[in-house]
N, C-alpha and C positions, 0 to 999 in steps of 0.2 A: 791383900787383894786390891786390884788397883780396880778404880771406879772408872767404868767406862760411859763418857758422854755421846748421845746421840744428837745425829744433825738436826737442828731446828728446822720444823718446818714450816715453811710458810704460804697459805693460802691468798691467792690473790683472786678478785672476783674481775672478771674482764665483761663491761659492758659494752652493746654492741653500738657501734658509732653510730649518730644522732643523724650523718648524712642521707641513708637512706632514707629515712622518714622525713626529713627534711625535702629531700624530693618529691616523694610519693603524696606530703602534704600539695607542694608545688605543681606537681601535674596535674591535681583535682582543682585546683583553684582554677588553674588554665583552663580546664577543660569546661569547668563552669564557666567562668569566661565568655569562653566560643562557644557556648550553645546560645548564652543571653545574645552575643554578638551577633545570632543568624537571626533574631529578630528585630527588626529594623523598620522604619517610620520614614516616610517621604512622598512628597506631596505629589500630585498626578492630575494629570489635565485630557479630556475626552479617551477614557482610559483603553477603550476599542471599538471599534464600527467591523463587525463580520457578518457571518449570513449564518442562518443555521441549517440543516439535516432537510429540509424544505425547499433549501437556498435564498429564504426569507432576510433581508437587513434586518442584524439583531446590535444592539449600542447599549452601554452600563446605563442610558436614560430610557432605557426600556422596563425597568424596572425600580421605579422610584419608591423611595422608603424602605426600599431591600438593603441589608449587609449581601454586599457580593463576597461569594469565597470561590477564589481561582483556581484551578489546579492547572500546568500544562500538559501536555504529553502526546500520547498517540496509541490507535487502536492496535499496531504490530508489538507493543512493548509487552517481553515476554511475563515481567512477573511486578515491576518496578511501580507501572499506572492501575494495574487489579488493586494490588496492596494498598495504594493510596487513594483511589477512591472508594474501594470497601472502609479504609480508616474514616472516611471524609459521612458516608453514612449510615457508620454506627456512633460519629461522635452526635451527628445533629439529631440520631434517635436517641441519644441519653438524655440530650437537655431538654427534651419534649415537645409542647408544642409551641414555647417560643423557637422552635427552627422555623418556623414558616415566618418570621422574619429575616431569614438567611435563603438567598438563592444561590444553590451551588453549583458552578458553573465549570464546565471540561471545555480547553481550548486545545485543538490538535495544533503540533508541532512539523505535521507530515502534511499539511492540505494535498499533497500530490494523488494520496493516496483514502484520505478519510473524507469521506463526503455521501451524501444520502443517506440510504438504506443501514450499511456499516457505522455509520458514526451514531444514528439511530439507536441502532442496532445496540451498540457497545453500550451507550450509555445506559440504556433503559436495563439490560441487563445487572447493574447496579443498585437503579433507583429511579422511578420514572421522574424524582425531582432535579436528580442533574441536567441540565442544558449542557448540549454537545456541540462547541461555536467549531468552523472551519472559514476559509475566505481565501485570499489569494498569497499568495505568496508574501506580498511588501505589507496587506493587509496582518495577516498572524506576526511578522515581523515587527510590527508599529505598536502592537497589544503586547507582544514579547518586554520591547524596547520598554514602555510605559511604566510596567510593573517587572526593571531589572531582573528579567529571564530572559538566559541563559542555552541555546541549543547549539547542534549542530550536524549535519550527516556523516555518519560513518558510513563506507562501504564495507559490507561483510561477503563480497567476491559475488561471483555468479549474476551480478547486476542487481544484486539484492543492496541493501543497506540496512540499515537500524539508527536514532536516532538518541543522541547522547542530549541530556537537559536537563537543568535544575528542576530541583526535586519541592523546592519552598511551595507552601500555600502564600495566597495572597488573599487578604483581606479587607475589603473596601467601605466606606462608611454611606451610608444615602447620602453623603452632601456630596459625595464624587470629590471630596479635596483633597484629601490622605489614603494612604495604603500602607499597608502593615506588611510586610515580609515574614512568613512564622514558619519555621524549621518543623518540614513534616516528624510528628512524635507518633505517642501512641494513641488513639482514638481518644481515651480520656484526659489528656491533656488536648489534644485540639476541642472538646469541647471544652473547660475550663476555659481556654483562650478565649473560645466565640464567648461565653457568660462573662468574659470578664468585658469585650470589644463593646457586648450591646449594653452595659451596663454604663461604660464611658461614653456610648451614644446616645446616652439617655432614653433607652429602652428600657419598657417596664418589665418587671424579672418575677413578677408574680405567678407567671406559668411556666415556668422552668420545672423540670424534675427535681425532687427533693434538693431546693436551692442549698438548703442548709449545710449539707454534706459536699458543695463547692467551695464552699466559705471558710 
């Protein structure tokens, strides 16, 4: 009887290459990155002179000992400026009532079009603590320039248009010398931000909302 040999088998385990996750480590770093990178420090001098809803001259020295928090935009903006200033006052009703050391402030990007009644109108709809600034043209331009924002007119046909524009908060300290660029997030990170700004201003933090659960 002849002995019959069978083929040896051989298992080999094939792991999967290190490159993808190699990448996907690298994207997230990136990505961390640029989000740190949308917020940004740089100094600022007579940050805006506008009128407000009144047509009253309104100036960041109108408010001394205030954190200014900027937002830009406009009342035609279909979903983009609700979103961010509803984020803007629910973050300052988390931190409590150290918010009334923060005045937050709406600067239209459209003066053609937002003025009185309407820009009134818009803000209060939000929160009677937003200020709704408009001015002239070279004026929202100068306030734009200050605090590196960003617009510009699109026509959407029919003589209509819509208004493209960075989306950043700005954040200003009472001494008027610095501003802060901060990449609009989610409500509870824009407060964290403002607790962490008034805190570096040497604002007292004793009445903040449960500070401890910022920390």
């Amino acid at each position: 009887m002849v002995e019959q040999k069978l083929p040896k088998l051989t298992t080999r385990v094939r792991f999967p290459s290190p490159a993808p996750f190699a990448a996907l480590i690298l994207a997230l770093c990136l990505a961390v990155a640029g989000a740190r990178a949308d917020d940004t420090r740089f100094a600022v001098d007579h940050v805006f002179a506008l009128v407000d809803a009144d047509g009253k001259s309104v100036s960041d020295s109108d408010y001394p000992g205030k954190f200014l928090l900027i937002y830009f935009g406009y009342t035609h903006c279909a979903d983009q400026c609700p979103t961010a200033l509803s984020a803007i006052v629910e973050a300052l009703d988390e931190i409590g009532p150290a918010a009334d050391r923060v005045q937050p402030i709406f600067i239209t990007v459209d003066p053609e079009r937002d003025r009185g009644p309407m820009l009134r109108q818009f803000t209060a709809a939000f929160d009677p603590r937003i200020v709704g600034l408009t001015g002239s043209g070279d004026q929202v331009a100068a306030a734009a320039k200050a605090l590196h924002i960003d617009y510009g007119k699109v026509s959407a046909g029919d003589d209509d248009y819509v208004i493209d524009h960075s989306t950043n908060l700005s954040i200003i300290g009472p001494d008027r010398r610095m501003a802060e660029s901060v990449r609009l997030t989610e409500p509870y990170q824009i407060a964290a931000k403002l607790i962490d700004v008034l805190a570096k201003g040497g604002a007292p933090l004793g009445d903040v909302n449960n500070l401890r659960a910022w920390r």
